[in-house]
SESEDREN-747046 format. One record per residue: chain; z, x, y of N, C-alpha, C in turn; residue number from 1; residue in one letter. Coordinates in steps of 0.05 Angstrom, whole numbers. Each point is the difference from the previous one (the first is absolute). Layout:
N
+---+--------+--------+--------+--------+--------+--------+--------+--------+--------+-----+---+
! c !   n.c3 !   n.c1 !   n.c2 !  ca.c3 !  ca.c1 !  ca.c2 !   c.c3 !   c.c1 !   c.c2 !   k ! r !
+---+--------+--------+--------+--------+--------+--------+--------+--------+--------+-----+---+
! A !      Z !      X !      Y !      Z !      X !      Y !      Z !      X !      Y ! NUM ! A !
...
+---+--------+--------+--------+--------+--------+--------+--------+--------+--------+-----+---+
This chain:
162
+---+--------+--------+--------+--------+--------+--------+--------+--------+--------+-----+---+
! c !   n.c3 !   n.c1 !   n.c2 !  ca.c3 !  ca.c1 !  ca.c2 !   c.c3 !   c.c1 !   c.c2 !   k ! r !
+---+--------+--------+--------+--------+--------+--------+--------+--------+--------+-----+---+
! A !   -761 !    -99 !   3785 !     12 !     16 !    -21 !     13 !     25 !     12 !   1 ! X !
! A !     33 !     11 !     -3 !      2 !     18 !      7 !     -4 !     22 !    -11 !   2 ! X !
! A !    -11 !     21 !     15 !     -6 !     26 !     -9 !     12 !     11 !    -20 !   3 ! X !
! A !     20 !     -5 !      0 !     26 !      8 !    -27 !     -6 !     -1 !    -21 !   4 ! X !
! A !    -15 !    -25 !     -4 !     -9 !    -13 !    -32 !    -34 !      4 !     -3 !   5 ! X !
! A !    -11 !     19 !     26 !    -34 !     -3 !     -7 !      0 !     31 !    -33 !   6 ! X !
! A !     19 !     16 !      3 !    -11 !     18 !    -23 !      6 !    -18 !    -23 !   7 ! X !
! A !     19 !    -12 !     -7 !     12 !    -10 !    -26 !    -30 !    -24 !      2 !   8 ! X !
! A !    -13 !    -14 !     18 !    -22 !    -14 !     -6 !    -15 !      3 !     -7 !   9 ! X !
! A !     -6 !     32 !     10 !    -29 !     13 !     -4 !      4 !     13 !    -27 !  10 ! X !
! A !     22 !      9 !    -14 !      4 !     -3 !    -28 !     -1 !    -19 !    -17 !  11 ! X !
! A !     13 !    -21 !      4 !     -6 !    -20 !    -16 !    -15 !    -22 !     -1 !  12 ! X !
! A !    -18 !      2 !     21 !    -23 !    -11 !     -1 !    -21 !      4 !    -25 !  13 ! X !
! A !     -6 !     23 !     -7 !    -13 !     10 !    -20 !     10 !    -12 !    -29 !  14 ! X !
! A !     20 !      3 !      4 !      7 !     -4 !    -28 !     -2 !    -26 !     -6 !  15 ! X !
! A !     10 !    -20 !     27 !     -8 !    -28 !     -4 !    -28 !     -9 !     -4 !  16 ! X !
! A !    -21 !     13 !      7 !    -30 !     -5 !      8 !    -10 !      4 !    -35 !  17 ! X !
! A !     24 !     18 !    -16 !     -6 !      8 !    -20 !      6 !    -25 !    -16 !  18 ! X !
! A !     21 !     -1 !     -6 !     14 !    -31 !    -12 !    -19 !    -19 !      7 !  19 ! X !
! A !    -15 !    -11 !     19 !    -22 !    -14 !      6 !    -18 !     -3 !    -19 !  20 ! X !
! A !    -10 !     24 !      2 !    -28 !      6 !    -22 !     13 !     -6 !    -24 !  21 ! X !
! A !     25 !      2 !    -17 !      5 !     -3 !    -25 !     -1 !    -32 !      9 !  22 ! X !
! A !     21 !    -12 !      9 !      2 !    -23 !     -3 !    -29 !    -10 !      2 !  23 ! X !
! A !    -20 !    -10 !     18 !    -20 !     -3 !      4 !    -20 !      2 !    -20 !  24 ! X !
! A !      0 !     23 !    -14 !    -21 !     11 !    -12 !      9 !    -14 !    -32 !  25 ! X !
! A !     26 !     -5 !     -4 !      2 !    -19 !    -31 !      4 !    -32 !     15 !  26 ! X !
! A !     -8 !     -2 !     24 !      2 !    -29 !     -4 !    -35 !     -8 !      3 !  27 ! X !
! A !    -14 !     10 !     12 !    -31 !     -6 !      0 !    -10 !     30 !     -9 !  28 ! X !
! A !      7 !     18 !    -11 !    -22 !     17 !    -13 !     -8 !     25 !     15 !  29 ! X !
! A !     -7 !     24 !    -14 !     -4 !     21 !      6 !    -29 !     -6 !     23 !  30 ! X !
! A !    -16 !     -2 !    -10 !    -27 !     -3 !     22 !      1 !    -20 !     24 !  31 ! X !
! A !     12 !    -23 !     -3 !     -1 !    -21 !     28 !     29 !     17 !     14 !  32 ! X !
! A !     16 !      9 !     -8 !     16 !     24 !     20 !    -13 !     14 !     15 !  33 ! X !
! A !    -14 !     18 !    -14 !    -14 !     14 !     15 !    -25 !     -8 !     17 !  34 ! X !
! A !    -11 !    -26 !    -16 !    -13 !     -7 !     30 !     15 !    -23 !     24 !  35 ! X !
! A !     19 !      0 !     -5 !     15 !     -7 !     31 !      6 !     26 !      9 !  36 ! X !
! A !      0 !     16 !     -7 !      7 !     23 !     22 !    -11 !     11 !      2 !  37 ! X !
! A !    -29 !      3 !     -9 !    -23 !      5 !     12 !     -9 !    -21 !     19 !  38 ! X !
! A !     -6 !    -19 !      7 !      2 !    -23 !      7 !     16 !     -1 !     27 !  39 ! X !
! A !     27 !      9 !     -2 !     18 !      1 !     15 !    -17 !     26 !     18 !  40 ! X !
! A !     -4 !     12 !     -5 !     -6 !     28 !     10 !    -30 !     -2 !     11 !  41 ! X !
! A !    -13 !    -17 !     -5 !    -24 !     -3 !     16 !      2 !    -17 !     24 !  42 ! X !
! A !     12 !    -27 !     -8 !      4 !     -7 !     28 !     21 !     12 !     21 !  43 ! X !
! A !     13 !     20 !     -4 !     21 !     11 !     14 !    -24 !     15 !     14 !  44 ! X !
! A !    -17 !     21 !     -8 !    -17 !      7 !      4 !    -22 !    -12 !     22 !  45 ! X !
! A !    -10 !    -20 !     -5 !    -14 !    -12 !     13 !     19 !    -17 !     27 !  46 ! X !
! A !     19 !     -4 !     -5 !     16 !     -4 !     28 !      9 !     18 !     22 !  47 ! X !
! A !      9 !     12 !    -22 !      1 !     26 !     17 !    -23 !     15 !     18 !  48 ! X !
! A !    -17 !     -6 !    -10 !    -25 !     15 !     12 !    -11 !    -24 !     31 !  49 ! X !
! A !      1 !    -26 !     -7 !      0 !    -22 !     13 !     23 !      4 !     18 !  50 ! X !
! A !     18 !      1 !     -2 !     27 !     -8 !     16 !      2 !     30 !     16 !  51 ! X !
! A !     -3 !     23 !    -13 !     13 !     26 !      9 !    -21 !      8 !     23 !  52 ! X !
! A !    -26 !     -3 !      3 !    -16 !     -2 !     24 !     -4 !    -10 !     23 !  53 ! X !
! A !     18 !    -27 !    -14 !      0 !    -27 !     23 !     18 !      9 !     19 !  54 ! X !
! A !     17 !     13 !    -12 !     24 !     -3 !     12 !      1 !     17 !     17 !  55 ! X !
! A !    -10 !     30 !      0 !     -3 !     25 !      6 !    -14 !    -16 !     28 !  56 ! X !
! A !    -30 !    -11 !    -10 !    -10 !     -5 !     17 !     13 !    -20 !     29 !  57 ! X !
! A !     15 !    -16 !    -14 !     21 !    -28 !     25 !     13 !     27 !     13 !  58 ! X !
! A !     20 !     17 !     -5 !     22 !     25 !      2 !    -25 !      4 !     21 !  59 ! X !
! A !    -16 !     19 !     -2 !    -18 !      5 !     15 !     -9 !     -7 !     31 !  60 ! X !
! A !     -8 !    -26 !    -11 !     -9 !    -15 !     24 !     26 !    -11 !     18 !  61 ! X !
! A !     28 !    -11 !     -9 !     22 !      6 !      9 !     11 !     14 !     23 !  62 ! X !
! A !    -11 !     25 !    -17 !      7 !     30 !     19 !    -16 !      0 !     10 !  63 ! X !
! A !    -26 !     -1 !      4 !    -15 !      0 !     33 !      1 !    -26 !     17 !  64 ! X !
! A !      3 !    -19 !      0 !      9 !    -18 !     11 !     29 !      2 !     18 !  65 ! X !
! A !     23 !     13 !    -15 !     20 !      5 !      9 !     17 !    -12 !      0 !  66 ! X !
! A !     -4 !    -23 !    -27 !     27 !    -22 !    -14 !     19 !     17 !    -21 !  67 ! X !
! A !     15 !    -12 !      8 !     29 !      6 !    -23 !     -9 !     -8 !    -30 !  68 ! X !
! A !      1 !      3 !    -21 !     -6 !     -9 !    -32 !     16 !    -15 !     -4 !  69 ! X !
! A !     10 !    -28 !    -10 !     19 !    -12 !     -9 !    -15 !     -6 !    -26 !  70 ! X !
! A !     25 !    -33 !     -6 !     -8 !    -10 !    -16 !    -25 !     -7 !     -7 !  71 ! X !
! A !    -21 !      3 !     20 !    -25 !    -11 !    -20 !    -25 !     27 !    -14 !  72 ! X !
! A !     27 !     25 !     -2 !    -12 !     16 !    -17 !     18 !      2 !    -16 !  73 ! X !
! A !     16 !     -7 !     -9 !     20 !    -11 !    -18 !     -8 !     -5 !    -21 !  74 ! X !
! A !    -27 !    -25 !     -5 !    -12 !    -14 !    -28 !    -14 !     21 !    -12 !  75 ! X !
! A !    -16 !      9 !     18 !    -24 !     29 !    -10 !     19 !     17 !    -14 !  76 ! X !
! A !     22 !      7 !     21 !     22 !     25 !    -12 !      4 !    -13 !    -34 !  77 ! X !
! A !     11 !    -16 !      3 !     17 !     -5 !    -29 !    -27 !     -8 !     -4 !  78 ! X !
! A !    -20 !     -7 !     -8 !    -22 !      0 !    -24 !     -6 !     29 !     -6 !  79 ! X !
! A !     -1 !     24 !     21 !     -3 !     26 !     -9 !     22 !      3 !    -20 !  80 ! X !
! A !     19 !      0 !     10 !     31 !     -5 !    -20 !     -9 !     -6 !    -26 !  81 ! X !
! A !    -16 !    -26 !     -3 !      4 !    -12 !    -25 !    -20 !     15 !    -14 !  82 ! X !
! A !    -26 !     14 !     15 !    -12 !     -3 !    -11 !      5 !     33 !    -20 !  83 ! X !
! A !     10 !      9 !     14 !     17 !     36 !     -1 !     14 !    -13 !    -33 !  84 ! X !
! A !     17 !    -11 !      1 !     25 !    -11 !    -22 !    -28 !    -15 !    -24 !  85 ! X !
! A !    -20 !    -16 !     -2 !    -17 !     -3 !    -21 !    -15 !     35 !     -2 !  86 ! X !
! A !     -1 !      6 !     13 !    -11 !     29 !     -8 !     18 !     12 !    -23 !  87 ! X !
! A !     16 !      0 !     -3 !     32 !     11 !     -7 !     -8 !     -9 !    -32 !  88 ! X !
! A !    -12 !      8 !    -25 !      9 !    -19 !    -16 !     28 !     -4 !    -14 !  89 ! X !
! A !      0 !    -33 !      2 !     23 !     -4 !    -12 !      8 !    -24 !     10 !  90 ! X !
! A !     12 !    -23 !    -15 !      3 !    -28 !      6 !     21 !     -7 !     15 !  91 ! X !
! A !     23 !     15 !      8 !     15 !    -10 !     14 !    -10 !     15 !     33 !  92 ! X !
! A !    -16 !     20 !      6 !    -15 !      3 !     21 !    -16 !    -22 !      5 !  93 ! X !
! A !     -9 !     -9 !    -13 !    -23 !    -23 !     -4 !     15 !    -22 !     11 !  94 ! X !
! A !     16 !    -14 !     -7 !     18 !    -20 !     10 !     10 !     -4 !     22 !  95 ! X !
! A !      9 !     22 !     16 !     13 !     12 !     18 !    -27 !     -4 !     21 !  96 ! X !
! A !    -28 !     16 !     -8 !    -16 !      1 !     17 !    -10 !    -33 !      3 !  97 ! X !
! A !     -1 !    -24 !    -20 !     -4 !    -30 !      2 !     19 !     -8 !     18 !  98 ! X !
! A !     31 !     11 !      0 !     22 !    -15 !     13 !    -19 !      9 !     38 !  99 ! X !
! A !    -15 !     23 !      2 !     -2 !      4 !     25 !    -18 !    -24 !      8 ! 100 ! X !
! A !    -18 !     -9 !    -14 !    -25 !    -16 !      6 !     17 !    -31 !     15 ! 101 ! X !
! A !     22 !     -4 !    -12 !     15 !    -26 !      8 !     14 !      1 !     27 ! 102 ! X !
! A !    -15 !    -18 !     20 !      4 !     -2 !     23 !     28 !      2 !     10 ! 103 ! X !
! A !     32 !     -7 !     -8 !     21 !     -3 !     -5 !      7 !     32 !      7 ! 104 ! X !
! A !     -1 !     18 !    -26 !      4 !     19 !     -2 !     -9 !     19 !     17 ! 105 ! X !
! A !    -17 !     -9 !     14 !    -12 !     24 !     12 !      3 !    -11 !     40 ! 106 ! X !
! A !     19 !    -22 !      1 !     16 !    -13 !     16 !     23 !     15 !      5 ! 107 ! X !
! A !     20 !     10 !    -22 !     19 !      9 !     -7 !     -7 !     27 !      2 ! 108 ! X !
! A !    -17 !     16 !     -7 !     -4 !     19 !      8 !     -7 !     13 !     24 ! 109 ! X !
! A !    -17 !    -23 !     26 !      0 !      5 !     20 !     38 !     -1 !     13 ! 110 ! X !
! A !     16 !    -22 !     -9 !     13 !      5 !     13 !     20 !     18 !      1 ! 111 ! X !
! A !      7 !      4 !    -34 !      9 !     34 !     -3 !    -14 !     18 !     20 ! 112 ! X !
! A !    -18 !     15 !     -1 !    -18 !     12 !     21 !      6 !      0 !     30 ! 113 ! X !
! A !     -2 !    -22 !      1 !      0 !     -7 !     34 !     33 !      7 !     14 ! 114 ! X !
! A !     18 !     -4 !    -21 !     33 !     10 !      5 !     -1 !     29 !     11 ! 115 ! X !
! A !    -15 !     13 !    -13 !      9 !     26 !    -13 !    -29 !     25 !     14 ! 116 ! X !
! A !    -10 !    -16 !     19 !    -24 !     19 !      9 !      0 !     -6 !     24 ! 117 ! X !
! A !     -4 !     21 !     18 !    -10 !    -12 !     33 !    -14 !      7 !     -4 ! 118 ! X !
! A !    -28 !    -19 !     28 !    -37 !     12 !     -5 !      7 !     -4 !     22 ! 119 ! X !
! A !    -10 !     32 !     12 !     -1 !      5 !     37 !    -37 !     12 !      1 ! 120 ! X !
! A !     -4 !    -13 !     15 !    -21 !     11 !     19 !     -2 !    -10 !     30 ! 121 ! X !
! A !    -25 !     13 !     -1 !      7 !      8 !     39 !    -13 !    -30 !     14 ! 122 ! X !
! A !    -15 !    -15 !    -18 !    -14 !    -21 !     23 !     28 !    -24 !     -6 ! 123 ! X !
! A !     10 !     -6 !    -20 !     22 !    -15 !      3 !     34 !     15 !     22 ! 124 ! X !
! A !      4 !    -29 !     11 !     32 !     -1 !      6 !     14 !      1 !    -14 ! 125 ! X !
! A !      5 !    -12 !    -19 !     12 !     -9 !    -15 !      0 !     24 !    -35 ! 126 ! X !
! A !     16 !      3 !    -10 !      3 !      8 !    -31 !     13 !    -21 !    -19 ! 127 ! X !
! A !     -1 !     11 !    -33 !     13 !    -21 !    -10 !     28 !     -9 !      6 ! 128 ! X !
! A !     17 !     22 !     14 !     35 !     -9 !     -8 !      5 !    -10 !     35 ! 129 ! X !
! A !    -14 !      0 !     19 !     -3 !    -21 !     26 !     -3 !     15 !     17 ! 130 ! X !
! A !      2 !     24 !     -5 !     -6 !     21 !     23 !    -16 !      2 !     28 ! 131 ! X !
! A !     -1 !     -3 !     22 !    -20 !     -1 !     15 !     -2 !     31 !      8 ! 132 ! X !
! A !    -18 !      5 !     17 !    -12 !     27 !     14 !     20 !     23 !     12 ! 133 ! X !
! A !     28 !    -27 !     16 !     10 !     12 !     21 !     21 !     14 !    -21 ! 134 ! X !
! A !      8 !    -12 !    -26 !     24 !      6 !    -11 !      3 !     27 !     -3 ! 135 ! X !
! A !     32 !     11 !      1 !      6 !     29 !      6 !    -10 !      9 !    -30 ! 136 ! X !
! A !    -20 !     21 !      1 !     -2 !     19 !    -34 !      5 !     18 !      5 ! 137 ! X !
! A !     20 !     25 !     -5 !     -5 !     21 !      6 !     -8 !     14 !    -26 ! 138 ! X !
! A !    -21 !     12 !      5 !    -19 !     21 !    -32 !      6 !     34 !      1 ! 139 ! X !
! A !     20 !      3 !     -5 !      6 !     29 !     -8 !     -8 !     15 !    -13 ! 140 ! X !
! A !    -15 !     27 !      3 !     -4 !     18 !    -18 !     21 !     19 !     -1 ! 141 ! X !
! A !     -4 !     17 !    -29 !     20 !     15 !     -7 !     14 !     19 !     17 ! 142 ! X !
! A !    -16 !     10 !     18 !     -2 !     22 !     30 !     14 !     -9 !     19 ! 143 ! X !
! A !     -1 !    -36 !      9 !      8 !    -15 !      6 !     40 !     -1 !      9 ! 144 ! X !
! A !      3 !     -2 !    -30 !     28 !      1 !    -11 !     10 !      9 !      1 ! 145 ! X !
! A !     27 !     14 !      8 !      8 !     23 !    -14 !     35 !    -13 !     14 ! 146 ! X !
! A !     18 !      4 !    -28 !     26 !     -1 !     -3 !     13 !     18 !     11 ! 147 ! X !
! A !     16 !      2 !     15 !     27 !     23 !     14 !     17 !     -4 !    -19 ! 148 ! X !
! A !     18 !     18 !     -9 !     26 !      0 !    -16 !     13 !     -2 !     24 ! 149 ! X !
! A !     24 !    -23 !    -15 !     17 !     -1 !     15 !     29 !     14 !    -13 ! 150 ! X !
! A !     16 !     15 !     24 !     25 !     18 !     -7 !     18 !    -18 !     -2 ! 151 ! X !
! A !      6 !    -24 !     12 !     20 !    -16 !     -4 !     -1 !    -17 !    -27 ! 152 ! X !
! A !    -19 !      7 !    -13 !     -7 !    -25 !    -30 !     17 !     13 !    -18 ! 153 ! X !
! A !     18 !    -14 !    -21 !     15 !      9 !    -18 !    -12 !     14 !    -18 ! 154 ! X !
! A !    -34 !     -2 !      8 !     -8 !      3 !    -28 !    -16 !     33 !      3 ! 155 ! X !
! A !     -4 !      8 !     28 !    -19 !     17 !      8 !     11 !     25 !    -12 ! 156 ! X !
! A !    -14 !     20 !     -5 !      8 !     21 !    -19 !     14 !     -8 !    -33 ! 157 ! X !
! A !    -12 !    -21 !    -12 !     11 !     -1 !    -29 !    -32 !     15 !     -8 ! 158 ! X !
! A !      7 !      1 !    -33 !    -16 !     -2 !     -5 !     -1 !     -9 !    -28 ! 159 ! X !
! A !    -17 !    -12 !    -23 !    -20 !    -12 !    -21 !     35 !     17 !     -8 ! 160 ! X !
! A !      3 !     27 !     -6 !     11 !     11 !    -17 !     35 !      7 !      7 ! 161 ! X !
! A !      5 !    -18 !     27 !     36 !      3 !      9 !     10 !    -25 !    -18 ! 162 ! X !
+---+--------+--------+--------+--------+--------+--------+--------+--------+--------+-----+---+
C-alpha cells in the first residue's frame, strides 16, 4: 500500500468497521454481535500472548547464534499481525486478520517483503538483493559529505526568490 493512501485508510477504516456493526448487528442481532467481538478479541488476545513470546523468543535465539531472520519468522510475524487486527474491534479487521491465517496470503506477503527489504548480518555472505561481502558500499555520514558550489553552474548564486 502506498504511503499516499495510508491517512485516507486510517480514516476510513473506522467508519467502515462502523457500517459493519450496523449491517451485522440487523442481520444476527444486537447480543451475538457483540459476542463475536468479544470473541474476536479474546482469541486475538490469547494469540497474541502465544505468538508475541515465541517469536521474541526465536528473534532472540537468532541473534545469539548469529543467523540472518528470514522467512521462517515471517508466520509468527503475520500471526502477531493478525492477532494485533482481531484485537481491533471490528469485522472487516477480523477478516483481514483470517485472510492472514491462509497459507497463500501470507506467501504473497513474504514475497512483497522479500522485494522491498535487505537482511544484512555479519555471519552471512550473502543479503537479500545478492550482495556478497566484497561489494563496493560506501556509508556516509553527514560530516562525511559536504557539497562545493560550483561557479561555473548556471544556477550558483540564484536564489528561491530571483
Amino acid at each position: 500500500m502506498p504511503l499516499k493512501i495510508l491517512p485516507g485508510f486510517l480514516l476510513l477504516l473506522p467508519l467502515a468497521e462502523i457500517a459493519g456493526f450496523v449491517l451485522v448487528g440487523k442481520a444476527i442481532g444486537l447480543w451475538p454481535t457483540l459476542a463475536l467481538v468479544i470473541l474476536s478479541f479474546m482469541f486475538g488476545m490469547a494469540l497474541l500472548k502465544r505468538q508475541g513470546i515465541g517469536i521474541l523468543r526465536r528473534m532472540s535465539a537468532e541473534g545469539r547464534n548469529g543467523t540472518v531472520p528470514g522467512r521462517e519468522l515471517l508466520r509468527p510475524a503475520m500471526f502477531v499481525i493478525a492477532s494485533l487486527l482481531l484485537i481491533v474491534p471490528g469485522f472487516i479487521t477480523d477478516i483481514m486478520a483470517l485472510l492472514i491465517f491462509i497459507p497463500a496470503v501470507r506467501d504473497l506477503a513474504w514475497k512483497y517483503v522479500s522485494q522491498r527489504f535487505v537482511v544484512m548480518g555479519p555471519a552471512s555472505g550473502f543479503n537479500a538483493s545478492g550482495r556478497t561481502k566484497d561489494s563496493e558500499i560506501v556509508d556516509l555520514d553527514d560530516e562525511d559529505y559536504r557539497r562545493e558550489p560550483n561557479g561555473n553552474s548556471p544556477w550558483s548564486g540564484k536564489h528561491l526568490s530571483d
